[in-house]
C-alpha positions as CSV (number, residue, x, y, z in Angstrom):
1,X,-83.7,-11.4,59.8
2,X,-84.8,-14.8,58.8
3,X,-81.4,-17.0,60.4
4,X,-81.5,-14.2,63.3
5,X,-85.1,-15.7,64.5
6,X,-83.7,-19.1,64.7
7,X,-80.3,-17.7,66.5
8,X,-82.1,-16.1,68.9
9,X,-84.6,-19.1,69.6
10,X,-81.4,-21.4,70.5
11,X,-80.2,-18.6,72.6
12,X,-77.3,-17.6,71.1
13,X,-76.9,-13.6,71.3
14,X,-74.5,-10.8,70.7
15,X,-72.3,-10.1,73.5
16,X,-68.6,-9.7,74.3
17,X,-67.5,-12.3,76.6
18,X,-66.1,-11.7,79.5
19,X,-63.0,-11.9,80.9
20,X,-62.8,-12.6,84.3
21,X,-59.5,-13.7,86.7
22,X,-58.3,-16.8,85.6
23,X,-58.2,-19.4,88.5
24,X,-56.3,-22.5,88.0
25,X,-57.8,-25.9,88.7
26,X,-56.2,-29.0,89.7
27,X,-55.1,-29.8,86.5
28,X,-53.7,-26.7,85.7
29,X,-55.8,-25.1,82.8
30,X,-57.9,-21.9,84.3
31,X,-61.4,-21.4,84.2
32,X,-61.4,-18.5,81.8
33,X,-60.0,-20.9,79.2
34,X,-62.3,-23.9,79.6
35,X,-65.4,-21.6,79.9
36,X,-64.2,-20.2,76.4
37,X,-63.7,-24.1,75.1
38,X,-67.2,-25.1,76.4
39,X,-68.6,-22.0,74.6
40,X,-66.8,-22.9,71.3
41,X,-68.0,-26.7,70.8
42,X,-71.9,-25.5,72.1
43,X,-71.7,-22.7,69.4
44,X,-70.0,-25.4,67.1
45,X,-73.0,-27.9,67.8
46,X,-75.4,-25.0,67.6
47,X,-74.6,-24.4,64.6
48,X,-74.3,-28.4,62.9
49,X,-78.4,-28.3,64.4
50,X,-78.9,-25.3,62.5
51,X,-77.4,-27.0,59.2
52,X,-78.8,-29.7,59.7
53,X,-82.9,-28.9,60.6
54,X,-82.1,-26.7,57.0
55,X,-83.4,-23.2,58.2
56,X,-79.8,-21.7,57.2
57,X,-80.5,-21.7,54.0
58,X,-80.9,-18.4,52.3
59,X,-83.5,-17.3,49.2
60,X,-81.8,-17.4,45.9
61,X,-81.4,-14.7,43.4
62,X,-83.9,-16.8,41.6
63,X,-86.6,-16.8,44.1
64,X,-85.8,-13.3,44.5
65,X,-86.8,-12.9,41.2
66,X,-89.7,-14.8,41.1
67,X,-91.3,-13.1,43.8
68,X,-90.6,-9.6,42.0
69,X,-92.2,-11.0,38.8
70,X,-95.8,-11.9,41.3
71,X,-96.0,-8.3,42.6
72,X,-95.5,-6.9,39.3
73,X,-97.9,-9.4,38.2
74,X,-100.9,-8.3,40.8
75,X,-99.6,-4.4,40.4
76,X,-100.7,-5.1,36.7
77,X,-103.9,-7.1,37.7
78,X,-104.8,-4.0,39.5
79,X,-104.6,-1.6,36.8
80,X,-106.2,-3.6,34.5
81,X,-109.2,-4.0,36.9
82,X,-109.6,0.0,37.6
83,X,-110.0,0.0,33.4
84,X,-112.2,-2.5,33.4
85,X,-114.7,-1.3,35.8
86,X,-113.9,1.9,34.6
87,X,-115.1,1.3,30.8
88,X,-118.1,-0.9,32.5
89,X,-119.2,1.8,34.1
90,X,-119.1,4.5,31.2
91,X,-120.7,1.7,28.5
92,X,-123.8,0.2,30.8
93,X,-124.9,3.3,33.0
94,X,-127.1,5.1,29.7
95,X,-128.7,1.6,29.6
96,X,-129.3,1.3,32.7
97,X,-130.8,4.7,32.6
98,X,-133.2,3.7,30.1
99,X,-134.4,1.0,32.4
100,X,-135.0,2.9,34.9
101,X,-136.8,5.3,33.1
102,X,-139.3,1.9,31.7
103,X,-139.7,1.8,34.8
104,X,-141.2,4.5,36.1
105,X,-142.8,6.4,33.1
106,X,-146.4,5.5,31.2
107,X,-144.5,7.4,28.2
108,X,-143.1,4.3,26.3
109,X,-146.4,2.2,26.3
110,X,-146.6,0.8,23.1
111,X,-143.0,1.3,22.1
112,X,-140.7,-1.6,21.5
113,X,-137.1,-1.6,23.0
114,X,-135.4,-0.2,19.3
115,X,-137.4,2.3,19.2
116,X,-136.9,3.4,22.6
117,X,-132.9,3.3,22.0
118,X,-133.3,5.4,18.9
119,X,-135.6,7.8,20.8
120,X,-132.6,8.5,23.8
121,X,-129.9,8.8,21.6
122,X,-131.5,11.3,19.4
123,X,-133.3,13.3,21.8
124,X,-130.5,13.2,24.5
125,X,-126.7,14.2,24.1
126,X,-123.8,12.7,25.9
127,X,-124.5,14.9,29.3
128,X,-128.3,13.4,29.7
129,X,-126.7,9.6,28.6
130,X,-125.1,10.1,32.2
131,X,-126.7,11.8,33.9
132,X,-126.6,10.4,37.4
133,X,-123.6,8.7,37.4
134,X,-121.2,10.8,39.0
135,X,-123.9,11.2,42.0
136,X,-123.8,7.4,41.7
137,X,-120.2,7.0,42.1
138,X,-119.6,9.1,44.7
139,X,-122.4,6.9,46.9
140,X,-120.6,3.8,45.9
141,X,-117.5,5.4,47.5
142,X,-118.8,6.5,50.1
143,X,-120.4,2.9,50.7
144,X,-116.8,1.6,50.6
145,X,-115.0,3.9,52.6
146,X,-118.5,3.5,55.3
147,X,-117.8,-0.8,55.0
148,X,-114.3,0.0,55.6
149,X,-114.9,2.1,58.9
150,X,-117.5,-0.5,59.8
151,X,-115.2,-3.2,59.7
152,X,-112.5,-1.3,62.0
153,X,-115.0,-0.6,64.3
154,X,-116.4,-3.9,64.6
155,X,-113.3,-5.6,64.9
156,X,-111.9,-3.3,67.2
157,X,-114.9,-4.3,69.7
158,X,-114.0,-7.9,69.1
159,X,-111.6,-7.4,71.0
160,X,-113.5,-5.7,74.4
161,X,-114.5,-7.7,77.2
162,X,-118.1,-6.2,76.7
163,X,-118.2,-7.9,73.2
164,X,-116.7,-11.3,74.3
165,X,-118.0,-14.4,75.9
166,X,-116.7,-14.4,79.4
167,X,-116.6,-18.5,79.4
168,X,-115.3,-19.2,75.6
169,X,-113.6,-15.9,75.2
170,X,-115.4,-15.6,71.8
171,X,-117.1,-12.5,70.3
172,X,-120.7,-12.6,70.7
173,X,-121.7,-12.7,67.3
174,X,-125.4,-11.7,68.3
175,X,-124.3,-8.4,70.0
176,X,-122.0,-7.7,67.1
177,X,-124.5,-8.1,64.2
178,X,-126.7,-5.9,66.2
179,X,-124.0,-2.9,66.2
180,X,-123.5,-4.0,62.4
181,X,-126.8,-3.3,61.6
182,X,-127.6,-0.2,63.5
183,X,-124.1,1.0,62.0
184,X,-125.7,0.8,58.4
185,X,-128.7,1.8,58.9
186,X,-127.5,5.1,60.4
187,X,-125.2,5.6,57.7
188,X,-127.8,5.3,55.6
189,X,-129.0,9.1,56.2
190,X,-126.0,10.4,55.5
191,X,-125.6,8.4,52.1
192,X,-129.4,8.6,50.8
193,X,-129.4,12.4,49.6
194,X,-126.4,11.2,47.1
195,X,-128.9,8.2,46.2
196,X,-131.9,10.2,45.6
197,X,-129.8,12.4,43.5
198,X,-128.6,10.0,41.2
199,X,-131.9,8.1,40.6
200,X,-134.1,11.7,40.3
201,X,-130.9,12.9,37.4
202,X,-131.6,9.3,35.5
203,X,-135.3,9.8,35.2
204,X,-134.7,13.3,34.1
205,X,-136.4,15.2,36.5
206,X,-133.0,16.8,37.5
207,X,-130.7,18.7,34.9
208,X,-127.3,17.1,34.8
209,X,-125.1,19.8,35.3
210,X,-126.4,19.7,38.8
211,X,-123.9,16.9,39.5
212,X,-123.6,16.9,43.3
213,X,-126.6,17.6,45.9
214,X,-126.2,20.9,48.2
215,X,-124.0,20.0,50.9
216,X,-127.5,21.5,53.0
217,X,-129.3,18.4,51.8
218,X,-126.8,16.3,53.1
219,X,-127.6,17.5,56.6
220,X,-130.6,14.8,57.5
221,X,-133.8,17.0,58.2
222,X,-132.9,20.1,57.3
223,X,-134.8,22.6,54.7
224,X,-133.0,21.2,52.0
225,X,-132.5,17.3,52.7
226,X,-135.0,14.6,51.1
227,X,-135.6,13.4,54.5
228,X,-138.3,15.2,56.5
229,X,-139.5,14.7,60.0
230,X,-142.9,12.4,60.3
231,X,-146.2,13.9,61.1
232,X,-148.3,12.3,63.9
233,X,-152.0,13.0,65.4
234,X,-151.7,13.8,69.2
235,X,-150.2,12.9,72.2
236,X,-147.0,10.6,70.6
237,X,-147.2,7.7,73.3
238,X,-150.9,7.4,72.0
239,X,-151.8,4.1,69.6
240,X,-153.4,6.1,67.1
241,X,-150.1,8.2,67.1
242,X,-148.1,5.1,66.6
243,X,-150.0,3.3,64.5
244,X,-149.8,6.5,62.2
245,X,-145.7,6.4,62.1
246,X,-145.9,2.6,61.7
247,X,-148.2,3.4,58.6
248,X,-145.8,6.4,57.6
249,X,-142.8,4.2,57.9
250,X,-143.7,1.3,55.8
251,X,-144.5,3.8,52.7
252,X,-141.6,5.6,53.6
253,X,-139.5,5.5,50.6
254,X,-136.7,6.0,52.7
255,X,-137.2,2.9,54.3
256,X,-138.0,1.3,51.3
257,X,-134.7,2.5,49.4
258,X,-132.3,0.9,52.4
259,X,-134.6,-2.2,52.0
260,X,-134.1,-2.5,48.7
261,X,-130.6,-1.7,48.0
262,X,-130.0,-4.2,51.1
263,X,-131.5,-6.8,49.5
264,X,-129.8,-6.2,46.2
265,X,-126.4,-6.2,47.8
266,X,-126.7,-9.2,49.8
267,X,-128.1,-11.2,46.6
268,X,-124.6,-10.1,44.5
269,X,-122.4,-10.9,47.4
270,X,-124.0,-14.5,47.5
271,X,-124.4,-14.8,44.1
272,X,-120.6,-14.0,43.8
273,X,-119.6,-15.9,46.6
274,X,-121.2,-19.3,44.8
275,X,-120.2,-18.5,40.9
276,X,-116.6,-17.9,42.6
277,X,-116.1,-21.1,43.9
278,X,-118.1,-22.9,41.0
279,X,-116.0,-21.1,38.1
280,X,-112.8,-22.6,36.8
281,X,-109.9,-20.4,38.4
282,X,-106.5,-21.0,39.1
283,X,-105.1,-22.9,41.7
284,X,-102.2,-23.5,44.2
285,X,-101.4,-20.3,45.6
286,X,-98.0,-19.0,47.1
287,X,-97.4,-16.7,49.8
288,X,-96.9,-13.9,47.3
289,X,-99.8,-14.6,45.5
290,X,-102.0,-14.8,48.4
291,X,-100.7,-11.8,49.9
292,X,-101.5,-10.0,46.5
293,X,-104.7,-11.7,45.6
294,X,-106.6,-12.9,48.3
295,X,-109.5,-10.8,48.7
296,X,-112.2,-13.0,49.7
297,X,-113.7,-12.6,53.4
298,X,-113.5,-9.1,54.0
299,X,-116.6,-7.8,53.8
300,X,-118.5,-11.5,55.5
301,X,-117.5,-12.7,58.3
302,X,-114.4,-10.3,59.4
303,X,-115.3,-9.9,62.8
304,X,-117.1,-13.5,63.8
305,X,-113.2,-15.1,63.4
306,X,-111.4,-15.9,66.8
307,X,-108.2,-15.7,65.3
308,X,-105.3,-16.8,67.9
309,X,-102.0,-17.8,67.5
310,X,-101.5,-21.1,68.6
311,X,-98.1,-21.5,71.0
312,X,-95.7,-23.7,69.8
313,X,-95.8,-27.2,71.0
314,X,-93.9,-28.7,73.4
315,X,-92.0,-31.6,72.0
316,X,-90.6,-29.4,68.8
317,X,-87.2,-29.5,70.2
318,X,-84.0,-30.7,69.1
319,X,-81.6,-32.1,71.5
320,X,-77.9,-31.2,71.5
321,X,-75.3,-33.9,73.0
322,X,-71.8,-32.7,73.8
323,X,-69.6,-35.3,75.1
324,X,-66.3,-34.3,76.3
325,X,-64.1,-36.7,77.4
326,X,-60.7,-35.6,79.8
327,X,-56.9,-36.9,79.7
328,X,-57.6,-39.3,82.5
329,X,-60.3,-41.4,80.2
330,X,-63.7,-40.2,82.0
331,X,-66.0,-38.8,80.0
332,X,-68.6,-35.9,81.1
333,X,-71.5,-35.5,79.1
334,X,-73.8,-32.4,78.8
335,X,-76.9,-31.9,77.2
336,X,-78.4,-28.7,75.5
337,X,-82.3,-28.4,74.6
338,X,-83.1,-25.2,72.4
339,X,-86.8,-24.8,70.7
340,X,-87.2,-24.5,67.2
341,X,-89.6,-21.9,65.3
342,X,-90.4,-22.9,62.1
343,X,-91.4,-20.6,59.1
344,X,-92.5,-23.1,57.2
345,X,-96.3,-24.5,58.2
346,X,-96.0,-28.1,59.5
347,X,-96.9,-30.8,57.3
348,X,-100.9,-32.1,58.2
349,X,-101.7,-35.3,59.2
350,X,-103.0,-38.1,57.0
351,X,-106.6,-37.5,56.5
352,X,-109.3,-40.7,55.3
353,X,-108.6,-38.7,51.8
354,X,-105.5,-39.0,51.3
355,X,-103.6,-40.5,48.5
356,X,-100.3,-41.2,47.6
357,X,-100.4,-38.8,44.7
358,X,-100.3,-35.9,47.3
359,X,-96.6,-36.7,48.8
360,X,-94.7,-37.0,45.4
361,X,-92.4,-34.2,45.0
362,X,-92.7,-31.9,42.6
363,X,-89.6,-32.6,40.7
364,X,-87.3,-29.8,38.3
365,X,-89.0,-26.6,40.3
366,X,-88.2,-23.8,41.7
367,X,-89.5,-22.3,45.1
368,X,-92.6,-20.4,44.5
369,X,-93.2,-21.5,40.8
370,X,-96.7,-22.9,40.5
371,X,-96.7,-26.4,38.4
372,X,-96.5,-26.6,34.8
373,X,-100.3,-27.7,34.5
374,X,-101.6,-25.2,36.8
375,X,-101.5,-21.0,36.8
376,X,-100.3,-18.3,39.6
377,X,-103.2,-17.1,41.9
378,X,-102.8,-13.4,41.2
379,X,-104.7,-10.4,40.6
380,X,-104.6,-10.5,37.0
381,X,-104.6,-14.4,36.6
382,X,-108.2,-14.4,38.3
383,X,-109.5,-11.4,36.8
384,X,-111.4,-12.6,33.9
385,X,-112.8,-14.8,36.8
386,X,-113.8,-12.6,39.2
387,X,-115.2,-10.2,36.3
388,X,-117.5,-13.2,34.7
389,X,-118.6,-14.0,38.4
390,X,-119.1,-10.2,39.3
391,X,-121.7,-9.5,36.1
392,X,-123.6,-12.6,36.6
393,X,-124.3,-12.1,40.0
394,X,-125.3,-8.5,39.3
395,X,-127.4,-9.4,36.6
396,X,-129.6,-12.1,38.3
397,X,-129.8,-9.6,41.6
398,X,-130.9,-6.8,39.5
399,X,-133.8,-9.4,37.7
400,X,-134.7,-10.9,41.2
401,X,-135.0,-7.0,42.3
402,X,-136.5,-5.3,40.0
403,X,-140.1,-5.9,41.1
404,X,-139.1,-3.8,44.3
405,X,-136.8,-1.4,42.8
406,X,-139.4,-0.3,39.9
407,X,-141.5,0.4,43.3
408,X,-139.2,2.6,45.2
409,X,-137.7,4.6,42.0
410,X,-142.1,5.3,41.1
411,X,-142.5,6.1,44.6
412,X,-139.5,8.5,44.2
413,X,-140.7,10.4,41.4
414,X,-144.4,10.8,42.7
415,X,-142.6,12.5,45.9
416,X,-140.7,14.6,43.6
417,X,-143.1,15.8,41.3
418,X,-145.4,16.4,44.0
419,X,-143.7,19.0,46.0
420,X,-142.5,20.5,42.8
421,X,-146.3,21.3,42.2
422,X,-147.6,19.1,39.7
423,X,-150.9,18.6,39.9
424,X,-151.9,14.9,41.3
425,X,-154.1,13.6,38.3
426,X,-150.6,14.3,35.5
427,X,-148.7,12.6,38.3
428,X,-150.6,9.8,38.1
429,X,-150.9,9.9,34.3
430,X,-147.0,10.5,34.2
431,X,-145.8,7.9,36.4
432,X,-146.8,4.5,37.5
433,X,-148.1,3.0,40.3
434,X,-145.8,1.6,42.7
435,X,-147.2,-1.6,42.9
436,X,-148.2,-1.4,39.0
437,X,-146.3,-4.7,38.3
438,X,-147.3,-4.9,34.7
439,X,-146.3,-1.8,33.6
440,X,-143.6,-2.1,30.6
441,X,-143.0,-5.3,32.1
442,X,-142.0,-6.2,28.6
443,X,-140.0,-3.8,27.6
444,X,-138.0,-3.7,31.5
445,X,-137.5,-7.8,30.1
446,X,-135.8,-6.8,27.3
447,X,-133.6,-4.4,29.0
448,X,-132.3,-6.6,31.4
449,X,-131.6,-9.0,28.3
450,X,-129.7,-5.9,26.2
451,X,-127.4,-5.2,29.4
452,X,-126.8,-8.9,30.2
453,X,-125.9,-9.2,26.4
454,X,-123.4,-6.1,26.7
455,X,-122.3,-8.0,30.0
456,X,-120.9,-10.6,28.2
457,X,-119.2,-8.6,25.4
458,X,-117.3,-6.9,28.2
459,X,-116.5,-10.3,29.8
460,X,-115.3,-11.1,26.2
461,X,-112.3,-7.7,26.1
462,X,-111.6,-8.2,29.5
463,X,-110.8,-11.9,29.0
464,X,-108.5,-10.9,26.0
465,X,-106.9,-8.2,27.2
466,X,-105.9,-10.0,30.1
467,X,-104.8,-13.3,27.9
468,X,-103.3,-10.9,25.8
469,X,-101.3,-8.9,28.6
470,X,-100.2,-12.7,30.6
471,X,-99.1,-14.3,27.4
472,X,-96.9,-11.2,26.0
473,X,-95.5,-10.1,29.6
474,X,-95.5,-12.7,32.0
475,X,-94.9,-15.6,29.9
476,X,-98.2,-17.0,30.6
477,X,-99.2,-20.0,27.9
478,X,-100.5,-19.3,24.6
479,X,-103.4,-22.0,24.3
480,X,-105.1,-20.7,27.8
């Protein structure tokens, strides 16, 4: 496939010639047979450009090989991954859950964080430790399955003229953002019941066996979903009527909820975005690493990219000369220009950067083997990276957050209790404030601390069993 691109770029294609009525010239040789001659030396000097530009050349059993070795390589980087997360999210959701509950509940005043440990696990077996999380899990699915539909749509309108700059033949960013964000925040009632669920089952005011919501509730505004219609005084187009819905929507704690877990998202992605680039990981990528491991880019940024293939330019041709010279001494020269398509990206220009260090070649090395001093760019290579980046920028998010997420999760369990009955005066003895920003502040401090602290003992297996699985299978070296 590769040698047939080039073929077919000088011109040269399958056929049968033909074989027409041979007409003798003056010197007596047909036309048929010099046709057939002038065919032979242009195929002949087609084919010294060819060897001679190098593109004949075919991939080794070696590269072959190599190549095999990445994809097994990220295949593995991927498995280990789903573990990881997996045995993260078993280990740190029953802390989590304990926050969450100092968050909310007057109950642990005067406690300190051991004693509220030993007070969960001996009052709570392994059902109420997680409680919540598979509600939790399915909304983070759904989230990536609504991010993945988001993109596709979005980039799908990149492409209409509606969506494009008529001068630059750009997307307007503006009028994409805007479809973004109305495309989230409508998703949002359809993925709230799921996250109401899961924070109402890890403050205990649901029993865990109840592990999905109704599908009813799902259906926004019906008899059974969290989400109920607003209330307004009089005519609707009246102020008093909208200044009532402005009032109902800012204590909404639906509102609130998107707000908040908005917020929290965009800190991680940033927060990962920076400790990514700042972290030590490896370098110089190949084209099956890259394919494997690049995963950067997706989510930011996937639709604002004018991505256009540039056309080839116009002096990358090569110049064939035949000369053919006749019996009598006169010699008739004819010239054949074909255009070259190169896999390979071009070499770039000399920047004010550069150094001569850069042009050495990289001597005793195969095609796609990274250097000696450096590592391959796949999915388990960067793991223990991405992982180290991933829980720091969850854990300073979370902190930055909290102050707003104690509200909505209070403001949650008010609602809750409420239309369950409870009486307002045990409410309010029962559960904080929402703005209460002292309540077990200390104790919410030393939370954060215990899971940042488990955090970094997960970091610690991760790093090893990856280090463990490179260095015994992939021949990755021992001191790293």
């Amino acid at each position: 496939m590769r040698n047939g691109s080039y073929i077919r770029a000088l011109g040269r294609l399958s056929f049968e010639p033909s074989q027409p009525a041979s007409d003798a010239d003056s010197a007596g040789s047909s036309t048929c047979e010099q046709s057939q001659e002038m065919q032979r030396r242009l195929i002949k000097a087609q084919n010294d450009v060819l060897a001679t530009v190098g593109v004949c050349r075919r991939d080794t059993k070696q590269n072959q090989v190599l190549s095999e070795a990445i994809v097994q390589e990220n295949e593995v980087g991927l498995l280990v991954g789903a573990v990881d997360l997996t045995i993260t999210y078993l280990t740190t959701w029953p802390l989590i859950g304990i926050r969450n509950r100092l968050q909310t509940y007057r109950t642990y005043e005067g406690l300190g964080y051991r004693d509220v440990l030993l007070l969960t696990w001996r009052n709570n077996g392994i059902l109420e430790l997680l409680s919540g999380m598979p509600a939790h899990l399915c909304y983070q699915l759904l989230n990536v399955g609504r991010d993945y539909l988001q993109g596709k749509l979005l980039r799908y309108l990149s492409t209409k003229p509606l969506f494009r700059d008529p001068k630059t033949d750009k997307p307007r960013k503006k009028l994409l953002y805007a479809v973004d964000r109305c495309f989230s925040t409508l998703s949002w009632f359809l993925v709230y019941p799921l996250y109401q669920h899961a924070i109402l089952q890890s403050l205990h005011l649901l029993p865990p066996t109840s592990i999905l919501p109704s599908l009813c509730s799902l259906v926004p505004f019906s008899s059974q979903s969290p989400l109920v219609l607003p209330s307004y005084p009089g005519p609707i187009l009246s102020f008093s009527a909208l200044a009532f819905l402005t009032s109902q929507a800012a204590n909404s704690y639906f509102f609130s909820s998107f707000f908040q877990q908005y917020s929290c998202g965009f800190l991680q992605f940033f927060f990962f975005n920076q400790l990514r680039r700042v972290i030590p990981r490896p370098t110089n990528p190949d084209a099956a690493s890259i394919a494997g491991a690049l995963d950067e880019g997706l989510d930011g940024g996937h639709w604002d990219m004018d991505i256009r293939i540039p056309p080839p330019p116009a002096d990358e041709t090569v110049a064939i000369m035949i000369e053919q010279t006749s019996s009598e001494g006169d010699r008739s020269r004819q010239h054949f220009t074909a255009t070259l398509q190169f896999d390979e990206p071009q070499p770039f220009t000399r920047g004010t950067g550069w150094t001569e260090e850069e042009e050495q070649p990289l001597i005793d090395m195969a095609d796609g083997e990274p250097p000696p001093t450096q590592h391959r760019v796949t999915r388990l290579s960067l793991h223990p990276a991405d992982v180290v980046a991933s829980h720091v920028a969850d854990g300073i998010a979370t902190a930055l957050s909290s102050v707003f997420e104690s509200a909505v999760m209070r403001t949650i369990a008010t609602s809750f209790l409420l239309r369950q009955g409870v009486d307002v005066g045990v409410v309010k003895m029962r559960v904080f404030s929402p703005w209460e920003f002292r309540g077990n502040v200390g104790l919410v401090a030393k939370a954060l601390a215990g899971e940042w602290g488990l955090m970094w003992l997960l970091f610690e297996g991760s790093y090893f069993a990856s280090t463990w699985i490179g260095v015994g299978w992939f021949g990755y070296p021992a001191e790293v």
